[in-house]
N, CA, C and O atoms as a Tinker XYZ file with bonds, in Angstrom:
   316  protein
     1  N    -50.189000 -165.463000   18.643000    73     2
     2  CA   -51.467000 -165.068000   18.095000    64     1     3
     3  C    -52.404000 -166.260000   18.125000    63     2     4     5
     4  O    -51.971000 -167.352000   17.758000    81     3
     5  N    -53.448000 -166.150000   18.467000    73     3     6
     6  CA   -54.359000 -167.281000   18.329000    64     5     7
     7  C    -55.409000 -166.901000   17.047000    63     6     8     9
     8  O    -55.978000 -165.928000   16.554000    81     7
     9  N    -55.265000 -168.299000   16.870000    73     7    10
    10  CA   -56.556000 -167.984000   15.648000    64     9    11
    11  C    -55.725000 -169.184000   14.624000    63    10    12    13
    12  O    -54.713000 -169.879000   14.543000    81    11
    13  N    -57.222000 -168.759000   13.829000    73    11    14
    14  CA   -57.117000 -169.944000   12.364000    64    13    15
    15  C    -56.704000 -168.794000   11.547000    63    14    16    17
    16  O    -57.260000 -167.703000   11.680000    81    15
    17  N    -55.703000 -169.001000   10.665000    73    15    18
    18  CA   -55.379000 -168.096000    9.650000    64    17    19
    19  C    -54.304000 -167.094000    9.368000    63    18    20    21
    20  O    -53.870000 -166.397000    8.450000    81    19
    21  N    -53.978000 -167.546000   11.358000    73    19    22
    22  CA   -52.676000 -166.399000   10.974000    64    21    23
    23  C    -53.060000 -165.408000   11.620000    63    22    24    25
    24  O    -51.980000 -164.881000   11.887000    81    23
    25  N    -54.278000 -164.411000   12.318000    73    23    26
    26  CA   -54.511000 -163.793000   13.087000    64    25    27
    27  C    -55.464000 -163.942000   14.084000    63    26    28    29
    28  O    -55.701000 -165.067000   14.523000    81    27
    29  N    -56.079000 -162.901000   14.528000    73    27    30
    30  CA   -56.488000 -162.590000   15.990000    64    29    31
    31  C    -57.466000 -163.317000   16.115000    63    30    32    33
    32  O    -57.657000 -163.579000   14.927000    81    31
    33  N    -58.760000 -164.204000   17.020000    73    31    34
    34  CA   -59.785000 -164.328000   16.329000    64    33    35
    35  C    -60.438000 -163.002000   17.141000    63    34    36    37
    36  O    -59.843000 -162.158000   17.811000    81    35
    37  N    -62.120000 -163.141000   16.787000    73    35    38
    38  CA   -62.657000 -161.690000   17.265000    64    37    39
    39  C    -62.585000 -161.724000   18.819000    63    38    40    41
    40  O    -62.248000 -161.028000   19.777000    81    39
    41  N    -63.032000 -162.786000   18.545000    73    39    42
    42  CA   -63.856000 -163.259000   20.152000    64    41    43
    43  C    -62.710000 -162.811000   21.094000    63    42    44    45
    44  O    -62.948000 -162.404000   22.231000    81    43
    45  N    -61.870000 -162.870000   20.752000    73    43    46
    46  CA   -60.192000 -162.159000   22.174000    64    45    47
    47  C    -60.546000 -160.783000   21.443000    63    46    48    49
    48  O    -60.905000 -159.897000   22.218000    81    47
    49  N    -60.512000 -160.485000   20.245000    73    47    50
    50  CA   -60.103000 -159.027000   20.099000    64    49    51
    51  C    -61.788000 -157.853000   20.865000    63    50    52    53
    52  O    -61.902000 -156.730000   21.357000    81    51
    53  N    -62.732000 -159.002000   20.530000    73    51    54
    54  CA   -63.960000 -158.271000   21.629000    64    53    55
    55  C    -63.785000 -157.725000   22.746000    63    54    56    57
    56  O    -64.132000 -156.666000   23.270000    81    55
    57  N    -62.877000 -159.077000   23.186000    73    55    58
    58  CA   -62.896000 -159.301000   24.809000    64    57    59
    59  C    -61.874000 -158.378000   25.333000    63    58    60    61
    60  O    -61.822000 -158.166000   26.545000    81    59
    61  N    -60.814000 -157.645000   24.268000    73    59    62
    62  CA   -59.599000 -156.855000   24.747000    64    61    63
    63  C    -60.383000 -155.310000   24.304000    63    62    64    65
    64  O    -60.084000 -154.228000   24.812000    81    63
    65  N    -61.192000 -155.472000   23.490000    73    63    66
    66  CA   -61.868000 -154.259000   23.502000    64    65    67
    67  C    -62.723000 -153.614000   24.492000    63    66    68    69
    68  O    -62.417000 -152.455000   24.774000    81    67
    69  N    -63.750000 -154.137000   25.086000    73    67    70
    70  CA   -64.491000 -154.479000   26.040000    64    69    71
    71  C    -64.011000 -154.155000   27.418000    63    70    72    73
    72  O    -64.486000 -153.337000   28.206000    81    71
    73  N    -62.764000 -155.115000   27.595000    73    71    74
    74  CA   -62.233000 -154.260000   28.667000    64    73    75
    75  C    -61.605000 -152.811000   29.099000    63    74    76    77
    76  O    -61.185000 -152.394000   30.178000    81    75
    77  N    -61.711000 -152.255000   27.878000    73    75    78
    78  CA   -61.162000 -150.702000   27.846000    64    77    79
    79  C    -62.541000 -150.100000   27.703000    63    78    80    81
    80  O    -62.313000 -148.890000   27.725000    81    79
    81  N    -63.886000 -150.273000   27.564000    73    79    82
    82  CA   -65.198000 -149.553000   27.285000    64    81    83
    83  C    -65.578000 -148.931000   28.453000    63    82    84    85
    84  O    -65.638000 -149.757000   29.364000    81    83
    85  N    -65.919000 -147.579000   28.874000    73    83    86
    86  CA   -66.382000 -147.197000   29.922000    64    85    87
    87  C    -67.925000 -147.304000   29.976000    63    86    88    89
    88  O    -68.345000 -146.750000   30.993000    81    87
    89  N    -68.803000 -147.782000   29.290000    73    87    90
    90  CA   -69.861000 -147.921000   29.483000    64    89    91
    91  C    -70.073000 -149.462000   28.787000    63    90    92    93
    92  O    -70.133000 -149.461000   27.557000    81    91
    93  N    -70.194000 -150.797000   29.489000    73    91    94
    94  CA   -70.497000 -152.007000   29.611000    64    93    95
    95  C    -71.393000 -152.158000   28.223000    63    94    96    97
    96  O    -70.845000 -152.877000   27.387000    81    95
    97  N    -72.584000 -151.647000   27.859000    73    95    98
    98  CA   -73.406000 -151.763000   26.599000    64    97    99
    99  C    -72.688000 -151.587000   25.479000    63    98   100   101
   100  O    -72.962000 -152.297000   24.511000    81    99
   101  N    -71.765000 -150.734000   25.397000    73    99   102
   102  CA   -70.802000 -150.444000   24.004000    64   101   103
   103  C    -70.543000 -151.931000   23.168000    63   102   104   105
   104  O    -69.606000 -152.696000   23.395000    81   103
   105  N    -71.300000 -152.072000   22.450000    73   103   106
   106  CA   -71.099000 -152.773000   21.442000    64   105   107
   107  C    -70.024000 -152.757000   19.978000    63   106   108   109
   108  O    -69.808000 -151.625000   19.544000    81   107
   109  N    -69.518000 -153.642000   19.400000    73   107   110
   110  CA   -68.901000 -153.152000   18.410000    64   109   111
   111  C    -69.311000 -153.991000   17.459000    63   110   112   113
   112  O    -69.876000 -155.003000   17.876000    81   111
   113  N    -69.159000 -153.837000   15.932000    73   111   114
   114  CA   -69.504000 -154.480000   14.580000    64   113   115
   115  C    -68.596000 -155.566000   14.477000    63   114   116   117
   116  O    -67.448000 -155.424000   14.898000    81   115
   117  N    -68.956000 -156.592000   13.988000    73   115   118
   118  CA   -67.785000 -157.571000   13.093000    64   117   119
   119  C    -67.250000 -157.230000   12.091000    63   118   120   121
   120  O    -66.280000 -157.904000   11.746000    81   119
   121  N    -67.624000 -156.167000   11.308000    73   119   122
   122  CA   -66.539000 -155.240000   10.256000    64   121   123
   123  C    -65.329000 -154.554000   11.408000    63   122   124   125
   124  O    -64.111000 -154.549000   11.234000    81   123
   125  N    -65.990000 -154.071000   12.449000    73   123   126
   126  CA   -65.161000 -153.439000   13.257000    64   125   127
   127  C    -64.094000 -154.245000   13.529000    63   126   128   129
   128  O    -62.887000 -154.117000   13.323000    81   127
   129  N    -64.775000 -155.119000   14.040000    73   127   130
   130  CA   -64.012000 -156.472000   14.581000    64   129   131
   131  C    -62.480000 -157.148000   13.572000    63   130   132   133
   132  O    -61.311000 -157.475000   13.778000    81   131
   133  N    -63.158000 -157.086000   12.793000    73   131   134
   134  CA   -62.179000 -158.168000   11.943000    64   133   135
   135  C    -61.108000 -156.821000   11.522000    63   134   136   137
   136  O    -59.990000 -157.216000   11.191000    81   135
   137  N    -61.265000 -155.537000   11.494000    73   135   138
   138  CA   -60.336000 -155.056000   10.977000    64   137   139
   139  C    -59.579000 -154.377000   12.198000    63   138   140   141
   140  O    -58.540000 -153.762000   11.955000    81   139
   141  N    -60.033000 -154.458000   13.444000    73   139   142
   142  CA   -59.105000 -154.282000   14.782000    64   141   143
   143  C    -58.218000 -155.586000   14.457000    63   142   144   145
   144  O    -57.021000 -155.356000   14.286000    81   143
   145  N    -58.738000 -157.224000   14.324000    73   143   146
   146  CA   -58.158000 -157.949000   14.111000    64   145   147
   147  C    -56.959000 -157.923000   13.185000    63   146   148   149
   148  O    -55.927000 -158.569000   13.362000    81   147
   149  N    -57.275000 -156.909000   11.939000    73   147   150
   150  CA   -56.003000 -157.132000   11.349000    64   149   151
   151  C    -55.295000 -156.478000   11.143000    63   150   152   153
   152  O    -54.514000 -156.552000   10.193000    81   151
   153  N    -55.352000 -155.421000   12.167000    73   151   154
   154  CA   -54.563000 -154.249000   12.970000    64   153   155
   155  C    -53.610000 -154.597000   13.860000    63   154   156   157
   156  O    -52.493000 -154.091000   13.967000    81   155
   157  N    -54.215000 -155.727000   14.680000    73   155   158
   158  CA   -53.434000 -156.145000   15.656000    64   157   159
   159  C    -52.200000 -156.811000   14.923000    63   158   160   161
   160  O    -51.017000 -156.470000   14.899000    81   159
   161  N    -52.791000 -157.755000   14.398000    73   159   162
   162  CA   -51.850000 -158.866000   13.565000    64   161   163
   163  C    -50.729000 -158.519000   12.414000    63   162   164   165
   164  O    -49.917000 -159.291000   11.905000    81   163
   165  N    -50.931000 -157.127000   12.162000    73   163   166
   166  CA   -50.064000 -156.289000   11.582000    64   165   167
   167  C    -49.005000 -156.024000   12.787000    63   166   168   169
   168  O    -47.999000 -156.724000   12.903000    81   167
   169  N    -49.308000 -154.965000   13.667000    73   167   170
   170  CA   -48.926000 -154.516000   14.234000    64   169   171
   171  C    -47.666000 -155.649000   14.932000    63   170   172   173
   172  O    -46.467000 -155.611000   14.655000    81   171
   173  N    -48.314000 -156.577000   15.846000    73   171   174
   174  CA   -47.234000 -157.865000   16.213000    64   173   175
   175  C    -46.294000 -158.302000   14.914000    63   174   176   177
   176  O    -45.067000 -158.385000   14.967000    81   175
   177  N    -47.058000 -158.551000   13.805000    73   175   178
   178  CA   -45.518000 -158.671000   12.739000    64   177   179
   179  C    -44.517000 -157.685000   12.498000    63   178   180   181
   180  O    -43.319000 -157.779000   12.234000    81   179
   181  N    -45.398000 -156.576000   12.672000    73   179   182
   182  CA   -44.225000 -155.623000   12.424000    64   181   183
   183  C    -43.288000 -155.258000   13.626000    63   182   184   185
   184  O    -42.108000 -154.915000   13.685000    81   183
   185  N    -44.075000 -155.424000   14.378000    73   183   186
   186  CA   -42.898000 -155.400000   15.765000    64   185   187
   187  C    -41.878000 -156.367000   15.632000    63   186   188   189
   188  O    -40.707000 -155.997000   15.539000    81   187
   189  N    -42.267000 -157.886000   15.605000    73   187   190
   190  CA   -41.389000 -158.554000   15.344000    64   189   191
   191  C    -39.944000 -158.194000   14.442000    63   190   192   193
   192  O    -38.739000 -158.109000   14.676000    81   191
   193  N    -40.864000 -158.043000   13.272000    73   191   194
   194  CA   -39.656000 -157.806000   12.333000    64   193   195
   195  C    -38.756000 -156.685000   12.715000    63   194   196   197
   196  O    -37.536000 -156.823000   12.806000    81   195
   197  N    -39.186000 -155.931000   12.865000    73   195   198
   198  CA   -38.181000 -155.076000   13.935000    64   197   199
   199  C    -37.283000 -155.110000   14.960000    63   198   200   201
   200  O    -36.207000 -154.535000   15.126000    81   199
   201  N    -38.034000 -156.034000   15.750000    73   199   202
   202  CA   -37.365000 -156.495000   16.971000    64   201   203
   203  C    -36.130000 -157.237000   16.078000    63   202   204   205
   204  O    -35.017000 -156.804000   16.378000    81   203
   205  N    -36.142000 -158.171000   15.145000    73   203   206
   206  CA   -35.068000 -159.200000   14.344000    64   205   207
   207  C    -34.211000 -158.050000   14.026000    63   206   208   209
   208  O    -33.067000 -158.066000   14.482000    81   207
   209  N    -34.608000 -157.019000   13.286000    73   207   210
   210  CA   -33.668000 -156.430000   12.933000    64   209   211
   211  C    -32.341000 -155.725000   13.887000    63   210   212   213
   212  O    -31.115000 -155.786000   13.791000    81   211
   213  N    -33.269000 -155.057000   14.814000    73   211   214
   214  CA   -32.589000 -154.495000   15.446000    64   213   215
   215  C    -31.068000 -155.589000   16.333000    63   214   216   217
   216  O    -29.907000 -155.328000   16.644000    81   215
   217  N    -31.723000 -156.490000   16.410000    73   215   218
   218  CA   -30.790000 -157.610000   17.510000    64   217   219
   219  C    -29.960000 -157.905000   16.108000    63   218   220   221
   220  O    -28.831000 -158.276000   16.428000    81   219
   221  N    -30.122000 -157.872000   14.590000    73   219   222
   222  CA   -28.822000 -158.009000   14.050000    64   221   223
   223  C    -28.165000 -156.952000   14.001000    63   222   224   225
   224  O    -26.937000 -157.027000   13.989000    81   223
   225  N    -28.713000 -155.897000   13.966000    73   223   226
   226  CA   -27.962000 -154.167000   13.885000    64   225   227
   227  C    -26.973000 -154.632000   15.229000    63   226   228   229
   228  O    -25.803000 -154.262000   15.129000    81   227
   229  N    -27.331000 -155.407000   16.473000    73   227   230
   230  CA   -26.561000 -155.857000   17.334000    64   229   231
   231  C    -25.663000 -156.607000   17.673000    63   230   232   233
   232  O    -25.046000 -156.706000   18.734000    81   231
   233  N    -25.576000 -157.360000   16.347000    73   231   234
   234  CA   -24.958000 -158.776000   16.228000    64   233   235
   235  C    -25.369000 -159.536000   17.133000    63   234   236   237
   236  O    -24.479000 -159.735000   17.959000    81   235
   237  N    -26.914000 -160.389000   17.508000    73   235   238
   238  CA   -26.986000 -160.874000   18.243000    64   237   239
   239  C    -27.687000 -162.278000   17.740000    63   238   240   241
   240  O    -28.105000 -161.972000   16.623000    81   239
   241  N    -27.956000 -163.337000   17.919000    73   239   242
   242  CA   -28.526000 -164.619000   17.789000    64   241   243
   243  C    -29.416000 -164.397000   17.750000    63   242   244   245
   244  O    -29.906000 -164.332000   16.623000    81   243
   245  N    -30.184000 -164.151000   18.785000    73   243   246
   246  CA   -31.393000 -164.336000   19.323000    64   245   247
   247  C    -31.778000 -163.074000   19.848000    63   246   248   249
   248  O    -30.952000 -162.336000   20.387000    81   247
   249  N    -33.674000 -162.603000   19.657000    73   247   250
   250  CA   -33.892000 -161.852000   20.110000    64   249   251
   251  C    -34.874000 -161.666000   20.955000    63   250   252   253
   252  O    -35.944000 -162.157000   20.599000    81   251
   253  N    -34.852000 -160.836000   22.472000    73   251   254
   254  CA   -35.422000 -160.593000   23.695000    64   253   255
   255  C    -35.871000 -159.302000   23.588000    63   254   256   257
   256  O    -35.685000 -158.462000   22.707000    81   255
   257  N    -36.694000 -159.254000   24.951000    73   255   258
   258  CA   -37.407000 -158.142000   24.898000    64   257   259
   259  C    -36.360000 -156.215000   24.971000    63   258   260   261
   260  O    -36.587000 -155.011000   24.846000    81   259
   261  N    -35.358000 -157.071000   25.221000    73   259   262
   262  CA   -34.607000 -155.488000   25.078000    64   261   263
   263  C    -34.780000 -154.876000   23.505000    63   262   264   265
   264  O    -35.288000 -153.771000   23.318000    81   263
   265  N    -34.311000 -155.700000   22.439000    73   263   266
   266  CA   -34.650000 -155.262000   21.269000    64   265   267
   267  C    -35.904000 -154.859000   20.900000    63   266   268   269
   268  O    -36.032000 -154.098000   19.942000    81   267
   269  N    -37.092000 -155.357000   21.674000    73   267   270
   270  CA   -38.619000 -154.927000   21.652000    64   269   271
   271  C    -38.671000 -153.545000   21.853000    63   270   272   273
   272  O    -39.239000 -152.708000   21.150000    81   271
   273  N    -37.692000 -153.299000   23.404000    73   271   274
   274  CA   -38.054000 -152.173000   23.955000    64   273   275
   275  C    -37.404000 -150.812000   22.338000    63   274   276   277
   276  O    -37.874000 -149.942000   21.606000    81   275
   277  N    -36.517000 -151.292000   22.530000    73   275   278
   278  CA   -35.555000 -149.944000   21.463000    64   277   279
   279  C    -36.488000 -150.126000   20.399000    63   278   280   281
   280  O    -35.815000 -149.491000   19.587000    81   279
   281  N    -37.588000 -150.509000   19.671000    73   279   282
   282  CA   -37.724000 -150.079000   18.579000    64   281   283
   283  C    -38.971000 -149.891000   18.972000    63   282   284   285
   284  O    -39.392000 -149.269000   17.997000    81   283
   285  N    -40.040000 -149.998000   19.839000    73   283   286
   286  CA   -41.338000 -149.467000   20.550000    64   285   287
   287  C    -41.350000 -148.688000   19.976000    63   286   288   289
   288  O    -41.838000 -148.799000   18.851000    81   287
   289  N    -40.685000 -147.139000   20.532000    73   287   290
   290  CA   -41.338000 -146.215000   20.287000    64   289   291
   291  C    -41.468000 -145.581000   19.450000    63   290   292   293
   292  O    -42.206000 -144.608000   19.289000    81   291
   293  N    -40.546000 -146.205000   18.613000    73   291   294
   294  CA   -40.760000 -145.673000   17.027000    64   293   295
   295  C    -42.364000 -146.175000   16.310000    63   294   296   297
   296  O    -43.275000 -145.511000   15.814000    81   295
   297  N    -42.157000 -147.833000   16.562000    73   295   298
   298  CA   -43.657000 -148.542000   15.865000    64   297   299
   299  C    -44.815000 -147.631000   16.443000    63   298   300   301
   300  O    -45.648000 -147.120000   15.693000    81   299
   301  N    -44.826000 -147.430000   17.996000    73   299   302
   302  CA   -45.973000 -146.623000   18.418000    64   301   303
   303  C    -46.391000 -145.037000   17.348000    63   302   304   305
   304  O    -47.493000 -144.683000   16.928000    81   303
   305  N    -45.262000 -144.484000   17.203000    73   303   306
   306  CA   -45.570000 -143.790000   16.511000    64   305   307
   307  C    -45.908000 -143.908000   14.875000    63   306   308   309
   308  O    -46.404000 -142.941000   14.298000    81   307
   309  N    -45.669000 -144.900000   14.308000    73   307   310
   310  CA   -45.862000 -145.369000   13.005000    64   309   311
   311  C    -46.936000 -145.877000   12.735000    63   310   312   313
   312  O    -47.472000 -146.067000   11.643000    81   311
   313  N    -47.373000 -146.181000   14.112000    73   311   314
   314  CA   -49.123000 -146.594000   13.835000    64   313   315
   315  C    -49.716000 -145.276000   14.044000    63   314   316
   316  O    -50.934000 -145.124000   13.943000    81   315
């Protein structure tokens, strides 16, 4: 995550917005902003923590993107 504070700053979360806009003028708010920001920054912790869990449900050390994958599609739907 980049940023001061522990999450996103806007200026990436603009720039990841922006690239999904079908019309270039689409503007968004800095209320908007900051709370996509702490959407995102939710979202990556909670994946994480998930991902940990699952690789101990595995007995494993360390955890890779396989444990990412198995608990995806649950988080997708939890958001």
């Amino acid at each position: 995550m980049e940023a001061t504070g522990g999450g996103f700053r806007k200026e990436l979360v603009s720039k990841l917005l922006q690239m999904h806009f079908t019309d270039s003028k689409t503007k968004v708010s800095g209320d908007a902003l900051r709370l996509m920001a702490e959407l995102l920054t939710i979202f990556v912790v909670e994946a994480a923590i998930r991902s940990v869990r699952q690789a101990q449900a595995e007995d494993l050390a360390l955890v890779d993107v396989d444990q990412l994958e198995k608990v995806l599609p649950q988080l997708l739907l939890d958001f």
